[in-house]
ROZA-987288 format. One line per field, with one value per residue (C-alpha): residue in one letter; x, y, z. Coordinates in steps of 0.25 Angstrom, whole numbers. Last residue first. Example, Ala and Ser with C-alpha at 12.3 -4.5 7.8 and 13.67 -1.06 7.14 Angstrom:
<rs>
res	[S;A]
x	[55;49]
y	[-4;-18]
z	[29;31]
</rs>
This chain:
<rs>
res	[X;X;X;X;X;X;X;X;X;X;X;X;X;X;X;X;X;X;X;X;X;X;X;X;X;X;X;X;X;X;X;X;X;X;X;X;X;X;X;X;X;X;X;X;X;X;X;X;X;X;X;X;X;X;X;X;X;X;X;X;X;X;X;X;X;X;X;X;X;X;X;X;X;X;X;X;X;X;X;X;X;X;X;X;X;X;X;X;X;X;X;X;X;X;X;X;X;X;X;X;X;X;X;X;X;X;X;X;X;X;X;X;X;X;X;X;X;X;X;X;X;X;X;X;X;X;X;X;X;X;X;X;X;X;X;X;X;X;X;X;X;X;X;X;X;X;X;X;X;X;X;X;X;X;X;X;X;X;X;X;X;X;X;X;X;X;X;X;X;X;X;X;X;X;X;X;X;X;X]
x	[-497;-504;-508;-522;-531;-540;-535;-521;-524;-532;-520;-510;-520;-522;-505;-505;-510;-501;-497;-510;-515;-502;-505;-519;-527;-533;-545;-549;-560;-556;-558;-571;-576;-571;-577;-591;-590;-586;-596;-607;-604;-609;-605;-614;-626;-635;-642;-629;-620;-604;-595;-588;-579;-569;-561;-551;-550;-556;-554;-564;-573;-582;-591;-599;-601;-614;-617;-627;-615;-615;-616;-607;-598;-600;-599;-587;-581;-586;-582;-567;-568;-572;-560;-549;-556;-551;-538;-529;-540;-536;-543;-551;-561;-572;-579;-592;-602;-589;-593;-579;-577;-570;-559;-557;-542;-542;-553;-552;-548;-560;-569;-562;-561;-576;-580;-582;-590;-600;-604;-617;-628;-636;-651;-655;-650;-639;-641;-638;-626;-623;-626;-621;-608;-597;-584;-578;-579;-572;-560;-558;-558;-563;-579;-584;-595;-600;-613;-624;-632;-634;-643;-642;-656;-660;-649;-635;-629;-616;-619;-610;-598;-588;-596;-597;-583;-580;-588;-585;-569;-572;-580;-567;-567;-566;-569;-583;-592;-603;-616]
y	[-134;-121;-111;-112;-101;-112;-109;-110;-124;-129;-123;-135;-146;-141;-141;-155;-161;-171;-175;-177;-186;-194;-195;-197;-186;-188;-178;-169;-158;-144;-145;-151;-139;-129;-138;-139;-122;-123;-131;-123;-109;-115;-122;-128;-136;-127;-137;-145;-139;-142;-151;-161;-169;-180;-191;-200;-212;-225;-222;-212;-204;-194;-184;-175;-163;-163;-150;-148;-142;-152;-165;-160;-158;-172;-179;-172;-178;-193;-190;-187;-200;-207;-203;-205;-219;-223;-217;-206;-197;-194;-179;-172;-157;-154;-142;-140;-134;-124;-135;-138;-141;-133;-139;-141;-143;-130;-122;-109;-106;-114;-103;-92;-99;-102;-87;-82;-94;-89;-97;-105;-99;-108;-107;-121;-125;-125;-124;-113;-103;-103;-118;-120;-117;-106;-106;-118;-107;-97;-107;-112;-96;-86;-85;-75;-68;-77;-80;-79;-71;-82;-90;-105;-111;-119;-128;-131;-137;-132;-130;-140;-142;-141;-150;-158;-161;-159;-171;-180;-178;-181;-193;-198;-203;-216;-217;-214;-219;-209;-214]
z	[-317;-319;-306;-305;-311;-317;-331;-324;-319;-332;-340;-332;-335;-349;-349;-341;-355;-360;-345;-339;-352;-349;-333;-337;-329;-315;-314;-304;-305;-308;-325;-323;-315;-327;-338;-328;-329;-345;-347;-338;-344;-358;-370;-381;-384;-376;-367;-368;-362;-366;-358;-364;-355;-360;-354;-359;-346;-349;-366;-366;-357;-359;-350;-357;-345;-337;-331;-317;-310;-298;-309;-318;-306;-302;-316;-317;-303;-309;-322;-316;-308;-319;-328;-316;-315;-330;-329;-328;-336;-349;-354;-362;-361;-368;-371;-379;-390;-396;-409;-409;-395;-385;-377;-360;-358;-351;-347;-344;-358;-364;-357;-361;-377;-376;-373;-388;-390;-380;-369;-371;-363;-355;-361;-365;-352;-340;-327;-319;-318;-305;-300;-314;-308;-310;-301;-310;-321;-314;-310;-325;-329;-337;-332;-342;-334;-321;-325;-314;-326;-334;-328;-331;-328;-316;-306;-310;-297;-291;-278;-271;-280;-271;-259;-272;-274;-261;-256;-265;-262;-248;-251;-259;-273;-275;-290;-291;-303;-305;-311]
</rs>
């Protein structure tokens, strides 16, 4: 069940008119891969609607090619095992938390992969993603981890403040000028 938070219809509406499409249907296909995808815009490009679905046979990324992934992606941190990523921060408050599930929930929903969604203390939240079907990291974590990162989230002024530098990466990782 989503809990909403007042978002408007208008909002609703672009998020999935922007996601239409996006749907992971059959069996991943490995030759509709963009070759080594370098960037936090080039991933979010990428879909499972592209790449099919995930299973037994999705290739994991080579451990060579973790630290150009991670690169793209700041603020998100390999585990130890090289199975996951994960990414932390405080949300403003309670309802800035669900609101952000609620949007992941959505995108997770549209490109047929389900991060782990934690949350602690009202408003500390994690997200693992890692795929399951293989027990370890495919194109599609760092995909949804690249989606993730463009949605809007209302930080903790404190959290905000001790980390604007991830923030300020995430924009030039992105191509986008930093903060």
């Amino acid at each position: 069940m989503l809990l909403t938070t007042g978002r408007t219809a208008a909002r609703q509406a672009a998020v999935v008119g922007s996601l239409a499409g996006r749907t992971c249907k059959g069996r991943f296909r490995s030759g509709s891969l963009k070759s080594m995808a370098t960037s936090a815009e080039e991933l979010r490009g990428q879909s499972c609607s592209l790449l099919g679905g995930c299973s037994s046979e999705t290739p994991k990324v080579a451990m060579d090619q973790l630290p150009q992934y991670l690169a793209a992606l700041p603020g998100w941190q390999l585990a130890e095992n090289q199975a996951l990523i994960s990414r932390q921060f405080v949300a403003k408050n309670f309802m800035a938390a669900v609101k952000f599930f609620n949007h992941v929930a959505e995108v997770a929903e549209e490109e047929g992969h389900h991060p782990d969604l934690h949350l602690i203390n009202y408003r500390e939240v994690q997200v693992v993603l890692s795929t399951h079907a293989v027990g370890g990291l495919t194109m599609f974590d760092f995909i949804m981890a690249a989606k993730l990162d463009a949605l809007d989230i209302e930080y903790s002024p404190k959290w905000l403040k001790q980390n604007q530098h991830i923030l300020s990466s995430r924009g030039a990782a992105a191509g986008e000028p930093a903060a």
